[in-house]
C-alpha positions as CSV (number, residue, x, y, z in Angstrom):
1,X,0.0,0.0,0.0
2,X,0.9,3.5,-0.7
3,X,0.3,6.8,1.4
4,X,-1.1,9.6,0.4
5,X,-1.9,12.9,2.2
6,X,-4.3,15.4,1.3
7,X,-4.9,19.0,3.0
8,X,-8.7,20.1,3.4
9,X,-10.1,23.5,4.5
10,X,-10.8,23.1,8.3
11,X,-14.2,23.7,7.6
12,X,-14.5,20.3,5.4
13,X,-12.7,18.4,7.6
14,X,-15.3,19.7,10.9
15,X,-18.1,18.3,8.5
16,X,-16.7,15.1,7.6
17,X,-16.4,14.5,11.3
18,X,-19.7,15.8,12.4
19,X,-21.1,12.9,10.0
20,X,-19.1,10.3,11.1
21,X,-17.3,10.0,7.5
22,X,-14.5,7.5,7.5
23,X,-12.3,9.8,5.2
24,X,-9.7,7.1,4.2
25,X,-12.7,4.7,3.2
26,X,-14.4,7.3,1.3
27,X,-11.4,8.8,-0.6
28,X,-9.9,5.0,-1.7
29,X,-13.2,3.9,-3.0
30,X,-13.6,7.6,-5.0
31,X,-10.5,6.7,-6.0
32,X,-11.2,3.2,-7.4
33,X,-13.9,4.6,-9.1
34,X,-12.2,7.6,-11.4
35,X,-9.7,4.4,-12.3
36,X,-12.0,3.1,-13.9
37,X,-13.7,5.5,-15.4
38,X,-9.9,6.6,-16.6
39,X,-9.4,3.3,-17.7
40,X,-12.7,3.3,-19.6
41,X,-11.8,6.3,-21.5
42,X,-8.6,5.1,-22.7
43,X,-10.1,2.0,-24.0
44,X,-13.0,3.9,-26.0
45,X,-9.6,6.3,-27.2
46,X,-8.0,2.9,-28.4
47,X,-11.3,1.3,-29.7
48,X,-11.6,4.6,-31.9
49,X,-8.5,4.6,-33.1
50,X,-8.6,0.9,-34.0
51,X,-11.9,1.4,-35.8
52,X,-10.4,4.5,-38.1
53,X,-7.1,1.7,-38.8
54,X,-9.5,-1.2,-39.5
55,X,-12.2,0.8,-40.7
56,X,-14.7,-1.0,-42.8
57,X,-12.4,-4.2,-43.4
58,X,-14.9,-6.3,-40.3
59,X,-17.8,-7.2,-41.0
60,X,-19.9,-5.6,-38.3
61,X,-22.7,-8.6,-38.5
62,X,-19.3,-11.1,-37.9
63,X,-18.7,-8.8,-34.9
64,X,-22.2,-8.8,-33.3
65,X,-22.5,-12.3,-33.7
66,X,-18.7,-12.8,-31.7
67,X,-19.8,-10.2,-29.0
68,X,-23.3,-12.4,-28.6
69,X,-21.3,-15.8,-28.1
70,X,-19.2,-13.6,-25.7
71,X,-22.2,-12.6,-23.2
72,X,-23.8,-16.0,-23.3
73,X,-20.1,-17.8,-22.7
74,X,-20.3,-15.8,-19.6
């Protein structure tokens, strides 16, 4: 595990504790989530730029039919 440390305006940090917010928890899990949303967004760059390389050299009925078997192998 790494550490990170973030400052807060008093203020934020008076609330957090007034509702009982486990800060490390929270922040970790916020965390997690823009990852994958990060991650997401590379992908759908990389898709893109594959499609403009491949362009219309796939069949795109060949494709739904492989992303079908995909979801039902699963």
């Amino acid at each position: 595990m790494s550490v990170i440390t973030i400052r807060v305006a008093r203020e934020i940090k008076e609330k957090l504790e007034k509702y009982n917010v486990n800060v490390s928890e929270t922040v970790r899990k916020l965390l997690e989530k823009y990852l994958v949303e990060l991650e997401l967004r590379d992908l759908g760059e990389r898709l893109d730029r594959l499609k403009e390389r491949v362009g219309s050299r796939i069949d795109p009925k060949l494709v739904a039919k492989l992303v079908r078997e995909d979801r039902e192998a699963h």
